[in-house]
Wavefront OBJ file of the C-alpha trace (Angstrom):
o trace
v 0.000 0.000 0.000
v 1.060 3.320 -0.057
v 3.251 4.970 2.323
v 2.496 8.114 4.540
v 5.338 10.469 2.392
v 3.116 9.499 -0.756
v -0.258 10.279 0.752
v 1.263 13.955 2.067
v 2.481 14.549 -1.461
v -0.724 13.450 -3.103
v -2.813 15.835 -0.760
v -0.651 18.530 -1.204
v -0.540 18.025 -4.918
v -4.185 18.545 -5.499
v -6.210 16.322 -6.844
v -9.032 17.316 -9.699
v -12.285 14.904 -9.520
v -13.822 14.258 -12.929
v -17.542 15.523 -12.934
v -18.891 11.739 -13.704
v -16.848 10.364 -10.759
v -19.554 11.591 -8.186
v -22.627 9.462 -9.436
v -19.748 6.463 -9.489
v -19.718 6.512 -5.939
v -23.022 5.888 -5.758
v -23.197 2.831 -7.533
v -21.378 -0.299 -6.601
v -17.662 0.264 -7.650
v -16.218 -1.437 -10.723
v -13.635 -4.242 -10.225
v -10.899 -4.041 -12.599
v -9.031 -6.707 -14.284
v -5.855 -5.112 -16.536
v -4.830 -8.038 -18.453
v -1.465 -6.758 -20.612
v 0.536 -9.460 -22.808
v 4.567 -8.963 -23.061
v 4.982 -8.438 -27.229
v 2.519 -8.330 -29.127
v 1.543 -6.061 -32.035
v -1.534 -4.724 -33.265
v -3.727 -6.657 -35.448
v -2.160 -9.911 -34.144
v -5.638 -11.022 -32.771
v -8.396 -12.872 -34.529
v -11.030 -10.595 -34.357
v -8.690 -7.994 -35.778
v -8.737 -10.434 -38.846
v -5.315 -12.635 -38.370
v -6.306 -16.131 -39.288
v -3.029 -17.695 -38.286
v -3.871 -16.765 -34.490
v -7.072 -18.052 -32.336
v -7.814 -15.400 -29.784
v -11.100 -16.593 -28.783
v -10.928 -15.087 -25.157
v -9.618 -11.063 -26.442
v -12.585 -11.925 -28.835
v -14.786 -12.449 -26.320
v -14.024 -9.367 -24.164
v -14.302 -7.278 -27.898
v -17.506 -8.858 -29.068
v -19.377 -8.306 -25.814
v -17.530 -4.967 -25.069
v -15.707 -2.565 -27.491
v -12.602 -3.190 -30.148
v -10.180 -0.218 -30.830
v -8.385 0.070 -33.599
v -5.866 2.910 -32.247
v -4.374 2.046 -29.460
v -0.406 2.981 -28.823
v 1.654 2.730 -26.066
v 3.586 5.460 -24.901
v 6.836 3.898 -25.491
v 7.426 0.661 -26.874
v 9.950 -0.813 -24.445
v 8.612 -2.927 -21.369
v 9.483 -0.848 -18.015
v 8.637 2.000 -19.211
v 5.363 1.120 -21.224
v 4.233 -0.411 -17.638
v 5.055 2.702 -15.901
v 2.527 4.712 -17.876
v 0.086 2.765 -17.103
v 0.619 2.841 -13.921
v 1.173 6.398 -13.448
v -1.142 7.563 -16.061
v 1.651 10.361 -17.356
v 3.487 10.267 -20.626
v 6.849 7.491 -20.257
v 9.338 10.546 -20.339
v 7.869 12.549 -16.908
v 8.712 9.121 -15.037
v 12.768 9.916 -14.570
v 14.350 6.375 -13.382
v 11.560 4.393 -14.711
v 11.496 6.355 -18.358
v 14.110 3.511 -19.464
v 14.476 -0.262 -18.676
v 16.767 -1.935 -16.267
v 16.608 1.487 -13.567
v 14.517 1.830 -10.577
v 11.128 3.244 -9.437
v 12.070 6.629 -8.570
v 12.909 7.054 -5.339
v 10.836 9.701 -4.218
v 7.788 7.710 -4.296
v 5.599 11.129 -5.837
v 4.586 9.420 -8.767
v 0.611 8.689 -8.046
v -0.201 5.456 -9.317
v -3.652 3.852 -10.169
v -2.789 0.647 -8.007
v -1.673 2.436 -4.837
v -4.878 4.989 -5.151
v -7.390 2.517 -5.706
v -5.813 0.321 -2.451
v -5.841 3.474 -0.421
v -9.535 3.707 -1.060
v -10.592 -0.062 -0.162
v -9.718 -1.617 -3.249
v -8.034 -5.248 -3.237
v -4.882 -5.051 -5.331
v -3.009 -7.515 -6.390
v -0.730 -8.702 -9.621
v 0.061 -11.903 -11.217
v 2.815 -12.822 -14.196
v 5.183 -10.132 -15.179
v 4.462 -6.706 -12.744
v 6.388 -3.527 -13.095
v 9.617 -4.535 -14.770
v 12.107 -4.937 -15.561
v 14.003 -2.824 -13.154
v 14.605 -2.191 -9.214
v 11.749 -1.260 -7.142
v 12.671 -2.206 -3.783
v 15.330 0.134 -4.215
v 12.748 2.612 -3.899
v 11.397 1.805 -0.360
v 7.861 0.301 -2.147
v 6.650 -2.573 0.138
v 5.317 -3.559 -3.663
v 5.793 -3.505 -6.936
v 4.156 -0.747 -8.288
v 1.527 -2.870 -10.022
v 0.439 -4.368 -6.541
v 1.914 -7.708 -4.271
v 2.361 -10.465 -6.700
v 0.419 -14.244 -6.578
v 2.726 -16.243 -8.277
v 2.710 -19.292 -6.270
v 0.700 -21.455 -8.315
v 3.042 -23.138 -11.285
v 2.239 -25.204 -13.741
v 4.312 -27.545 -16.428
v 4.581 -24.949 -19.522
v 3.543 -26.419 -22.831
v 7.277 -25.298 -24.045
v 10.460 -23.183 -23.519
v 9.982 -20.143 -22.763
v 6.867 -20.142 -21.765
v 6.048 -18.857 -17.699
v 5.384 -21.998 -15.396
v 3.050 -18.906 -13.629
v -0.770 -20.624 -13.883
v -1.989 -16.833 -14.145
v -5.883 -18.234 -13.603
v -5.079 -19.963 -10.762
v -2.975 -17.278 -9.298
v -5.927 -14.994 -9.659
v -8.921 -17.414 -8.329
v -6.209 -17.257 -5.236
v -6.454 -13.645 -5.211
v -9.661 -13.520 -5.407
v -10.340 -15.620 -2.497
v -7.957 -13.671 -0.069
v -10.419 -10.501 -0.337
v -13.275 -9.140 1.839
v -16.548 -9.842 1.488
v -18.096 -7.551 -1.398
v -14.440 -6.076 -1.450
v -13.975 -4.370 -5.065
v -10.684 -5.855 -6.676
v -7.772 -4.495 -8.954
v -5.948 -6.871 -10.590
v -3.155 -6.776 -12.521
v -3.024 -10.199 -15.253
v 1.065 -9.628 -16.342
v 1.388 -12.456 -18.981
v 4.965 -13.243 -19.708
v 3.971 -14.427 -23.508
v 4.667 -13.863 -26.386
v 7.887 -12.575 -24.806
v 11.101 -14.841 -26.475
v 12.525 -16.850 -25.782
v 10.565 -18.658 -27.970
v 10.524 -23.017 -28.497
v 11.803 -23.365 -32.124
v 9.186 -24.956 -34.083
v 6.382 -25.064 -31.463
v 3.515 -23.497 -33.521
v 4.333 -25.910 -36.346
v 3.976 -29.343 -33.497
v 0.983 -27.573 -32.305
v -0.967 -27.326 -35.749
v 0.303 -24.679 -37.376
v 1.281 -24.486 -40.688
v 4.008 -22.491 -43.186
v 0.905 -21.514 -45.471
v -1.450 -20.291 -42.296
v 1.159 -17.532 -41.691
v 0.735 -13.808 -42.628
v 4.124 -11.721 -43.433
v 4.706 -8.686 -42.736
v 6.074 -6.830 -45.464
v 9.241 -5.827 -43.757
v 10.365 -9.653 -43.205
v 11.604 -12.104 -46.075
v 8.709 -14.447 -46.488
v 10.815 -17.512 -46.277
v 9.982 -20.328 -44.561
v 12.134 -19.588 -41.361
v 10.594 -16.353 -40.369
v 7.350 -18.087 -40.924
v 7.998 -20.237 -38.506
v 9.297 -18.066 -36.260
v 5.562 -16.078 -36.563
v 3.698 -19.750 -35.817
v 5.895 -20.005 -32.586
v 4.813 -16.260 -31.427
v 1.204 -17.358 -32.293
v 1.762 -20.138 -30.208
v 2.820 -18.415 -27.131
v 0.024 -15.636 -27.741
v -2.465 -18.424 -27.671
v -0.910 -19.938 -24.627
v -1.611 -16.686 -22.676
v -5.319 -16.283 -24.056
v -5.997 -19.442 -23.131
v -5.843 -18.376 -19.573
v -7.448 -14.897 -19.853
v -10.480 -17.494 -21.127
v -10.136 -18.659 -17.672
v -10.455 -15.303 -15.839
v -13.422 -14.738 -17.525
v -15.097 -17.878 -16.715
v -14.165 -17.652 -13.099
v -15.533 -14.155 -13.020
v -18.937 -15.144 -15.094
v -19.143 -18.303 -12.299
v -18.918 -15.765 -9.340
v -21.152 -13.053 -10.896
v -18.638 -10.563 -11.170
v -18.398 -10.853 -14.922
v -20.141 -7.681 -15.806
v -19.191 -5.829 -12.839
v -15.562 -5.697 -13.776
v -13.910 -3.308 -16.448
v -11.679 -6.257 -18.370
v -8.885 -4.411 -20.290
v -6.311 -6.548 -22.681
v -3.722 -5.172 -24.593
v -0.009 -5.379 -24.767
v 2.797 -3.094 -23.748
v 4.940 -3.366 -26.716
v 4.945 -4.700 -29.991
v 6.334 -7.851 -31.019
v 9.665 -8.831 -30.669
v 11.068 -8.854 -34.249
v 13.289 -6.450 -36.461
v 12.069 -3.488 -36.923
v 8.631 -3.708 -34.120
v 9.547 -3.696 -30.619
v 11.745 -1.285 -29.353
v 11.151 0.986 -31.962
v 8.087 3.628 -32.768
v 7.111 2.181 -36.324
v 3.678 0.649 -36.165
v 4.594 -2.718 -35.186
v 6.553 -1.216 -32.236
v 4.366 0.733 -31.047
v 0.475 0.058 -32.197
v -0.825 -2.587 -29.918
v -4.070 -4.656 -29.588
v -7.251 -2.910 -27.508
v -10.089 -4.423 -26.251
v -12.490 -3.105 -23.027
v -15.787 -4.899 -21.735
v -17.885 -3.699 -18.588
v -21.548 -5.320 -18.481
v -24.075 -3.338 -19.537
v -21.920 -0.056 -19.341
v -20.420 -0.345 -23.150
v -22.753 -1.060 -25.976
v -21.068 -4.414 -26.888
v -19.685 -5.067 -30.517
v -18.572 -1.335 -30.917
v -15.753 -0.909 -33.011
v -13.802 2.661 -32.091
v -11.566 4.581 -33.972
v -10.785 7.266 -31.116
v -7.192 7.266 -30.607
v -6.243 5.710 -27.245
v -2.441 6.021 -25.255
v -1.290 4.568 -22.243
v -1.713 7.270 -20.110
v -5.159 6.922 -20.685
v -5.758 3.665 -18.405
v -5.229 5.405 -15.114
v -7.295 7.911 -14.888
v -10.284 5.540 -16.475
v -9.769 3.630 -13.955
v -9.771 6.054 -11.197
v -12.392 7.668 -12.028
v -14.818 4.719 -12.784
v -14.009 3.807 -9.831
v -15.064 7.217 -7.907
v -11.353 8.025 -6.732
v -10.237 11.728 -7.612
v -7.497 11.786 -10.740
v -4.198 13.712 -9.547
v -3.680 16.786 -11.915
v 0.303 15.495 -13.052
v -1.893 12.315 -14.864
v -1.305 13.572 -18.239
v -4.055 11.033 -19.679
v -7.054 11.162 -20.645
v -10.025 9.533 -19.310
v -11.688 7.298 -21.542
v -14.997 7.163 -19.970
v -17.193 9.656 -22.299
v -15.941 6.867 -25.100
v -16.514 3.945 -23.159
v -20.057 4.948 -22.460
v -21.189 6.548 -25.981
v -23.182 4.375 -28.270
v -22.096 4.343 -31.306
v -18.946 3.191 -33.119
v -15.900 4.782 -35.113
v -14.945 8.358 -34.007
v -16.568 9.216 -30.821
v -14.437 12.332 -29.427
v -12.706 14.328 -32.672
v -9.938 15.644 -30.788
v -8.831 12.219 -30.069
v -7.251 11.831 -33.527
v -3.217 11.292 -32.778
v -0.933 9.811 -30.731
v 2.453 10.597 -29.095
v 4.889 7.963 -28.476
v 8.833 7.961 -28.027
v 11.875 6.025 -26.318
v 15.229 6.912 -25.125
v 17.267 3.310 -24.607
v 16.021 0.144 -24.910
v 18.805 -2.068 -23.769
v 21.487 -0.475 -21.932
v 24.712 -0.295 -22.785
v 24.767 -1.300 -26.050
v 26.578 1.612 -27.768
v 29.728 3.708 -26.779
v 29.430 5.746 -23.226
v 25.630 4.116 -22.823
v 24.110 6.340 -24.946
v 20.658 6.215 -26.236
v 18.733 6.663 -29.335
v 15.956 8.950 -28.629
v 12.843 9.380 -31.046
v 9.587 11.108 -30.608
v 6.553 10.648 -33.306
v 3.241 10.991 -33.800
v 0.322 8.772 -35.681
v -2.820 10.097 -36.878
v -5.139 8.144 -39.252
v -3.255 8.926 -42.138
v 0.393 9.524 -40.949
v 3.292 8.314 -38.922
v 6.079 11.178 -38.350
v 9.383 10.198 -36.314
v 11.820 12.661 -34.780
v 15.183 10.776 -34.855
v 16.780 13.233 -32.402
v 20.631 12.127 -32.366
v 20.581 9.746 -35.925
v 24.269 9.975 -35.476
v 23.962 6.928 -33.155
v 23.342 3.084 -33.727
v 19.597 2.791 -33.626
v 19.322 -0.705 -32.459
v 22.506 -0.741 -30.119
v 25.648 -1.902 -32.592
v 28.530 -2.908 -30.207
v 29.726 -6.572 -30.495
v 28.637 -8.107 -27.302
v 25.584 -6.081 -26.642
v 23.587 -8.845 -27.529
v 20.136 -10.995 -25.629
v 20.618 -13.656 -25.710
v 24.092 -14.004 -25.040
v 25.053 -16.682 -28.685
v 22.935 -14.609 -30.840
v 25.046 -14.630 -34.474
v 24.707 -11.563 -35.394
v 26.884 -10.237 -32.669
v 25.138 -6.993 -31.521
v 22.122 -5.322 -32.573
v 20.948 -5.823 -28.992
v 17.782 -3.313 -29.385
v 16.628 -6.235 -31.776
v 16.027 -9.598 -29.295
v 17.682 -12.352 -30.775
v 15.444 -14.320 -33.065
v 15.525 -16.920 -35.853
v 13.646 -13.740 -38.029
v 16.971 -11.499 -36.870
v 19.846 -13.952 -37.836
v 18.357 -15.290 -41.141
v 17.755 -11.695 -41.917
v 21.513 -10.729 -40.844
v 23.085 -13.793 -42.221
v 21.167 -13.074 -45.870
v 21.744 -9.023 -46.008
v 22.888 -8.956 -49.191
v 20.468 -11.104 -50.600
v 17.829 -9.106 -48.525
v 19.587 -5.294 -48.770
v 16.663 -3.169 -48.503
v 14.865 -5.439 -45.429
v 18.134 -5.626 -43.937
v 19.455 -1.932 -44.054
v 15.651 -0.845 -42.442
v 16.154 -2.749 -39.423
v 20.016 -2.653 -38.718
v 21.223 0.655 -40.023
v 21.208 4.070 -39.396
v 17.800 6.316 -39.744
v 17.842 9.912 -40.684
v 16.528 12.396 -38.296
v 12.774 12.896 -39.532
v 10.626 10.091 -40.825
v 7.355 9.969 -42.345
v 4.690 7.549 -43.696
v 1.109 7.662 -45.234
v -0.702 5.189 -43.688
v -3.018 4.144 -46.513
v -0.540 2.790 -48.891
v 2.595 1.948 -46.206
v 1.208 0.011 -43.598
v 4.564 -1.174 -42.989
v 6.225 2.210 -42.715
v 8.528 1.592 -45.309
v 8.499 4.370 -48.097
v 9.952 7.602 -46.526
v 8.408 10.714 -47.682
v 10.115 13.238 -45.193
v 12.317 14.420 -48.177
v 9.736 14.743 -50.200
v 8.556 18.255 -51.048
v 5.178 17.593 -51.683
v 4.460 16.131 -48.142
v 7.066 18.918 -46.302
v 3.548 21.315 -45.387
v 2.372 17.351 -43.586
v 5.602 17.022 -42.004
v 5.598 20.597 -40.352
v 2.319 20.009 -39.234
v 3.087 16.776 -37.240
v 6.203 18.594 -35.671
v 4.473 21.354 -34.635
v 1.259 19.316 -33.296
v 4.084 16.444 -31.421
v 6.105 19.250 -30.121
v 3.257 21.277 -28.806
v 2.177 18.058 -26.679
v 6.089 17.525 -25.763
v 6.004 20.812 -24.187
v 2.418 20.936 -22.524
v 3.721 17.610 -21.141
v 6.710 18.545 -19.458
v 9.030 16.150 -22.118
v 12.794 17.147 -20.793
v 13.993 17.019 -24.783
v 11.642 19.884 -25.606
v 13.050 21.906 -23.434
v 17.089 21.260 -24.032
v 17.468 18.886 -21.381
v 18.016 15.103 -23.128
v 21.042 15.209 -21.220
v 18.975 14.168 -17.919
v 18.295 10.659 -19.137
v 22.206 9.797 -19.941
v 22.430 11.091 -15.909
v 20.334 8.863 -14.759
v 21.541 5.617 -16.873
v 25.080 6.241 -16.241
v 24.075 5.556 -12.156
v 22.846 1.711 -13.134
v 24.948 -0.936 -14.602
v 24.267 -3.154 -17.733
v 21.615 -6.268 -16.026
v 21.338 -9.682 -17.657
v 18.073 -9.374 -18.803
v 15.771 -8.042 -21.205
v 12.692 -6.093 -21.345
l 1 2 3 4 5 6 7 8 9 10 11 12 13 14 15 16 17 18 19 20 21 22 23 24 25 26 27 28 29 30 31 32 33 34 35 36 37 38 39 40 41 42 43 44 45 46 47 48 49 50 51 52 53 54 55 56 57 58 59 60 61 62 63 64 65 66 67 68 69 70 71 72 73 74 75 76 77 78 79 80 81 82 83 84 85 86 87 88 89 90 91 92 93 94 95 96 97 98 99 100 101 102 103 104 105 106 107 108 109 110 111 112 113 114 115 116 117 118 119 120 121 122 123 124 125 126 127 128 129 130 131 132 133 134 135 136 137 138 139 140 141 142 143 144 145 146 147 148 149 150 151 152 153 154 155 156 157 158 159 160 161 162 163 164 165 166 167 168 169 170 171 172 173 174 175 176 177 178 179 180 181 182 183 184 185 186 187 188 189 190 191 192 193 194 195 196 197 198 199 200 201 202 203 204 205 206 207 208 209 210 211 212 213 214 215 216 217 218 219 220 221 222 223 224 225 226 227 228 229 230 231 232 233 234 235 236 237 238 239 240 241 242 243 244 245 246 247 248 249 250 251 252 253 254 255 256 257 258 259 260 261 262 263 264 265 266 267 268 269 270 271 272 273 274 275 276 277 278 279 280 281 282 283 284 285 286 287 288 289 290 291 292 293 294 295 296 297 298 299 300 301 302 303 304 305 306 307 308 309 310 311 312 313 314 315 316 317 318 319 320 321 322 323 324 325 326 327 328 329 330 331 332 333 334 335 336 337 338 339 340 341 342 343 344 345 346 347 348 349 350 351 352 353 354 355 356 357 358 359 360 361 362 363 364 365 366 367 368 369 370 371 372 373 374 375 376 377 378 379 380 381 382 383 384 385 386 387 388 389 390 391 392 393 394 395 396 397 398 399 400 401 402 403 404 405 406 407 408 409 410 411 412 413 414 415 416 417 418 419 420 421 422 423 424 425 426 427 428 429 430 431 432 433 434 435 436 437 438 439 440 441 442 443 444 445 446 447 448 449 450 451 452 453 454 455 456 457 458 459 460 461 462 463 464 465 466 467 468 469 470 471 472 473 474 475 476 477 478 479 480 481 482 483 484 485 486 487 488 489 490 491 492 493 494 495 496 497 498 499 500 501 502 503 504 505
């Protein structure tokens, strides 16, 4: 729970209650069940219209609630991404926990969902992967920041690299440890489709070469397709028991009294996707359902960030919002009635990253990007191109006998050597996701789903481009972004005072 220096902060802080959150108190308050996967890009669900992957359980939660087609994290890169949520503020106002492999910051002022909602009677608990990776004991927290973890139910995992967690069993045990007619929040961390992955499991599990889907930025050879059936695999694995959450909450008729949220905090973990902002990086699955409070089978088109979650949650919930939650609330959405656009000036998102894996260029500097994505654009702010965008130095590699022998923003992957190992033969593929990017980027949507044809140079889209900047930069400043205002030099501060860990995000 939260400690008394992080209560005296919050009071002092000021705290603004949304106008809805007064009639929420009346009514019974809304359990919450967060359920977040560990790598997985948008549309890489079924009902999204991927064939080569059975997500009958997301389906479930979008059929009988609402599907959104715009949802992006705030930065693609696992700590961070979590922290957001968490915090409800954009990934670069979080100082430690802005980059992987750091701390929670020590100060303990950063308001979070999980410690608000436990403050005000809420059981809070988390199960799978938490807030990580990075130190938060370090901090002083008596918990991670998503809430104390039930992780003592294991199971025999279907294949390497796969959690022996039993997430549905882990949460029936949470369950039963609260109050009577106790509300719950509960965070569902699934460690899939995170690699490592089994070589060849989705192809001993029923998958086939011709069931897979390419994206245009791989070789569609037969090794990357297989290396797509074993991701399916694992995503599968994970929905399986979010299938089981739901039953369990339909048996003890707290089905539609709970706002079920499932998404992912990154996107997958290929070349060219996670760890960058490009749409496989940083575009992520969506899906809400809360009884009879969303029209079900509601497609939206509303643009949705991280930040967003927190204050949703606090305020269906009937728990004032702190004022440094730079989110939005996405209750006037939730509750319309009607599909595609519901709120006009939710029409972009801002993402960005500093580091990804530490360490793995010279004096542990970064590669910073901003961008923005509307409907029908991507713009990228490379802000120092002069560095190696996906971490170059030999021996800055996960895991440790990966072949290509650096590239370490890139998690080592049958996709990432066969692509290395067959540059030439592959030039164009290969020189997008290992070589240097110049400092603006920018894609139309429509035709370039896969962000590939870069029209920043081009001087009939340069009125576009200065429109993005000016539109991402004016939300960089409103939010407090260090970069806009000269300081980028804070983060290298802060990662020079952590070493190198042995793990990925």
């Amino acid at each position: 729970m939260a400690t008394s220096n992080r209560r005296t902060f919050l009071r002092q802080s000021g705290l603004a209650l949304a106008a809805s959150a007064l009639p929420a108190q009346r009514r019974r308050r809304p359990n919450i069940l967060f359920a977040i996967a560990d790598d997985q890009s948008y549309p890489h669900a079924s009902i999204y219209g991927s064939e080569w992957i059975r997500t009958s359980a997301f389906d479930r939660v979008a059929r009988e609630g609402a599907l959104f087609a715009n949802c992006f994290v705030s930065t693609p890169s696992c700590g961070p991404s979590r922290g957001s949520v968490l915090s409800g503020q954009d990934f670069y106002r979080l100082r430690e926990a802005s980059m992987n492999h750091t701390m929670w910051p020590p100060e303990n002022d950063i308001a979070l969902y999980t410690d608000l909602l436990g403050d005000a009677g809420y059981h809070v608990g988390c199960t799978g992967k938490p807030w990580s990776p990075g130190a938060w004991k370090d901090s002083g927290r008596q918990n991670n920041p998503a809430g104390p973890s039930f992780n003592q139910i294991k199971l025999t995992p279907p294949g390497d690299g796969i959690s022996n967690v039993d997430y549905a069993a882990n949460f029936e045990a949470f369950l039963d440890g609260r109050s009577a007619d106790q509300p719950f929040c509960f965070w569902a961390g699934f460690n899939e489709p995170h690699r490592i992955f089994e070589d060849g499991i989705g192809l001993r599990h029923g998958k086939t070469l011709d069931d897979i889907t390419t994206p245009g930025f791989f070789p569609d050879v037969k090794e990357v397709r297989s290396d797509l059936a074993d991701y399916a695999f694992e995503i599968e694995h994970y929905d399986q028991h979010l299938g089981r959450m739901l039953d369990l909450l339909e048996q003890r008729g707290e089905l539609d009294n709970t706002i079920v949220v499932c998404t992912a905090d990154n996107g997958m973990a290929f070349p060219r996707a996670k760890a960058t902002v490009y749409d496989y990086g940083a575009h992520v699955p969506l899906a809400i359902r809360w009884g009879d409070r969303i029209e079900p089978g509601r497609t939206i088109d509303d643009f949705v960030s991280f930040p967003d979650f927190a204050p949703t949650f606090l305020e269906a919930a009937g728990t004032p919002v702190p004022r440094q939650m730079t989110g939005r609330s996405l209750m006037p959405v939730l509750e319309a009635a009607q599909s595609g656009q519901i709120d006009p000036d939710r029409n972009a998102a801002v993402f960005g990253i500093e580091r990804h894996f530490p360490g793995g260029r010279p004096n542990g500097a970064g590669y910073p990007m901003r961008g923005i994505r509307t409907a029908d654009y991507l713009y990228i702010h490379n802000l120092e191109p002069e560095n190696s965008p996906v971490s170059d130095m030999p021996g800055a590699i996960w895991p440790s006998d990966d072949p290509t022998g650096g590239y370490g923003d890139i998690d080592g992957s049958p996709t990432k050597t066969f692509l290395w190992e067959h540059r030439d033969e592959y030039s164009t593929l290969a020189k997008a996701a290992f070589d240097e990017r110049p400092e603006e980027e920018l894609y139309a949507i429509a035709g370039d789903p896969f962000n590939q044809n870069n029209l920043a140079a081009d001087p009939e889209f340069d009125s576009i481009k200065q429109l993005l900047r000016r539109k991402l930069n004016a939300h960089l400043r409103r939010t407090a972004d260090p970069r806009a205002f000269g300081d980028g030099a804070s983060f290298d501060r802060i990662m020079r005072r952590f070493p190198v860990l042995g793990s990925k995000g």
